[in-house]
N, C-alpha and C positions, 0 to 999 in steps of 0.2 A: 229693316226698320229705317226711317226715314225722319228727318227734325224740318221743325218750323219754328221761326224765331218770330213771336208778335212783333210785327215794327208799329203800327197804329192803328188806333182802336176809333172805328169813325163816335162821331158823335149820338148818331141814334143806330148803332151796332149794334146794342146790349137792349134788349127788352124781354124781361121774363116772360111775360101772358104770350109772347110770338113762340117760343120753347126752341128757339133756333139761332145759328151764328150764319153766317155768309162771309164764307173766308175765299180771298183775292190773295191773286200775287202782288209784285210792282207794280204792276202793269194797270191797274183796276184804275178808270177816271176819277177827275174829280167828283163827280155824283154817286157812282159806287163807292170811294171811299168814306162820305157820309154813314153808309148804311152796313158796312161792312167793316171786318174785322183784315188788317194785311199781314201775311205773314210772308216771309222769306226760309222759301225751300231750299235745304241739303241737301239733293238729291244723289250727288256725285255720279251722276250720269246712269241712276238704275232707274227705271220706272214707280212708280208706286202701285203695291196692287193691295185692295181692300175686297173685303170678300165679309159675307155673314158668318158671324162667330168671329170674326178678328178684332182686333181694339185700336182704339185711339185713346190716346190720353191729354187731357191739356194740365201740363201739371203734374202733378202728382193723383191729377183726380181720373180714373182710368173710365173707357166705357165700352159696355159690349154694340159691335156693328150688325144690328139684326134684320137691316135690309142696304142695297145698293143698288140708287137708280143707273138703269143704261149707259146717260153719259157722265155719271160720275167721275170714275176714274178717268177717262178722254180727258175732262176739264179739269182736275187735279192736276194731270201731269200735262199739260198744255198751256193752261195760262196760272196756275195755282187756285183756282176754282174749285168748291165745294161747300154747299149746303150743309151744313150738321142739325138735324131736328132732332129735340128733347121729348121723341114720343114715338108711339104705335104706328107704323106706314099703313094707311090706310088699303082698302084688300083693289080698291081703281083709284088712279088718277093720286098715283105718290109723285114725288117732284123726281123729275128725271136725272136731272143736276145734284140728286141731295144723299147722304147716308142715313139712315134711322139708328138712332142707339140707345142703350140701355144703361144705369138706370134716366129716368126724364129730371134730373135735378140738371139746372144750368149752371157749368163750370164756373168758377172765380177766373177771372182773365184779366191780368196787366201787361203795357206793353215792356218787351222782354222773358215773358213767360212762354215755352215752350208748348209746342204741339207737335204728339208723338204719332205715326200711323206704323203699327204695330202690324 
């Protein structure tokens, strides 16, 4: 199990109708930080590994990971990089960078709030 501390929540990060987050490490620019969400990974030097059927939580709000693109995990544990989409991975052309999870309701997210990869 692995934490992430919200540190900031860009300005157009949160949009329900898109059913997704774009979560950055530090490291993310000023123009990705606009559109993303940054968190600061606990890692303590293990990797992070997500898999279908595994969970993430933000919060207390838990969610099932029912797919995982390619370079997902690479960009998780490389620059703290991942897509989270609030829906069905389409059966071509899912985001390679992104997890799909279950259920599609968009977390409540403040900064300071907790993201768990279970």
């Amino acid at each position: 199990m692995t934490q992430g501390i919200v540190r900031h929540i860009g300005s157009q990060a949160i949009d329900a109708k898109d059913k997704m987050l774009i979560l950055f490490g530090d490291d993310a620019t000023e123009e990705l930080k606009k559109v993303s969400i940054i968190q600061d990974l606990k890692t303590a030097g293990q990797p992070i590994e997500l898999k279908e059927g595994g969970k993430i939580s933000f919060g207390r709000q838990d969610y099932t990971i029912t797919h995982v693109g390619h370079l997902a995990i690479n960009h998780l544990n490389s620059i703290g990089h991942v897509t989270v989409v609030f829906k069905d991975a389409p059966a071509e052309d899912s985001l390679v960078n992104a997890i799909y999870v279950t259920p599609f309701e968009m977390p409540q997210i403040t900064e300071g709030s907790t993201i768990t990869y279970h």
